[in-house]
C-alpha positions in Angstrom: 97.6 103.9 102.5 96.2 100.3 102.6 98.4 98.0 104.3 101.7 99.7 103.4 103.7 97.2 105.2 101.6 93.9 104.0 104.3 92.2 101.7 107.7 93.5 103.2 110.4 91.8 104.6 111.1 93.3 108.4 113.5 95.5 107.8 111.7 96.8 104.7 108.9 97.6 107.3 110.5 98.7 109.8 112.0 101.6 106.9 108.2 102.3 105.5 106.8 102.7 109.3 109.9 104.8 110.3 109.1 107.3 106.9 105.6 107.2 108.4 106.1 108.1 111.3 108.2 111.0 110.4 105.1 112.4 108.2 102.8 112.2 111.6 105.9 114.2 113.5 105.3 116.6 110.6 101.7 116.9 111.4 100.8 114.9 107.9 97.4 113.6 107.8 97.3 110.0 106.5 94.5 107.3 106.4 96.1 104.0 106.7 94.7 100.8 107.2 96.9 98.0 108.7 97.4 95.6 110.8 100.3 96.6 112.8 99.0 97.4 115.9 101.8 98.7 118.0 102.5 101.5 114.8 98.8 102.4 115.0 98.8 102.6 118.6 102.0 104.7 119.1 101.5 106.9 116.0 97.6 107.6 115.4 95.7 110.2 117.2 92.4 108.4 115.9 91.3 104.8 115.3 88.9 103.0 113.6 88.2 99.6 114.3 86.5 97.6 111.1 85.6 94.4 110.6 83.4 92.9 107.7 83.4 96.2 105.9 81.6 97.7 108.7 82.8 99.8 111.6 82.7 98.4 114.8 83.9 101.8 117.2 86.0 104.9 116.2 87.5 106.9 118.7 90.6 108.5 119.8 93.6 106.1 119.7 93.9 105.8 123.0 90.4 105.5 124.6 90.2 102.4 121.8 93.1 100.7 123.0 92.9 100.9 126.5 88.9 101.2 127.1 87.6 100.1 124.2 83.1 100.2 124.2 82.2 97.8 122.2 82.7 93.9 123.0 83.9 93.1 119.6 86.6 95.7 119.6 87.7 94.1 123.6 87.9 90.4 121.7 90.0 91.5 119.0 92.4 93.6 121.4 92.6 90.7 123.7 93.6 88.2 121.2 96.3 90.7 119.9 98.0 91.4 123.0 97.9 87.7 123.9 99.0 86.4 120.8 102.1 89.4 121.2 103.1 88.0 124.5 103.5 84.7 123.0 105.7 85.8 120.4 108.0 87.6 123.2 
């Protein structure tokens, strides 16, 4: 799925990651590329970070999220959870 969630209104969303989410209970494999962070982070069992085309790190969701190895991957994760806080 590439960017399921890009042109929905929030509750629209919040229906397609809900149905997502209920394929992954049901041990569905899916490839899906987004941007929403929190879904990927609270759904996914693996992560691939890309940027450019190219990947950047790949590793279990939650060794990415919390100890991510490569700098760029750190950056990007920094400015997402700070830009979140702002929005709280």
């Amino acid at each position: 799925m590439d960017e399921p969630t890009s042109a929905l209104d929030p509750e629209l969303t919040g229906e397609v990651l809900e149905v997502m989410r209920e394929l992954a209970t049901e041990g569905r494999t899916m490839l899906v590329v987004t941007h929403e962070m929190a879904f990927a982070r609270n759904v996914s069992t693996k992560v691939v970070f890309m940027e450019h085309g190219r990947v950047v790190e790949t590793g279990r969701t939650r060794e990415i999220f919390e100890n991510p190895k490569e700098e760029r991957t750190r950056e990007f994760l920094r400015d997402y959870y700070e830009s979140s806080a702002l929005r709280r």
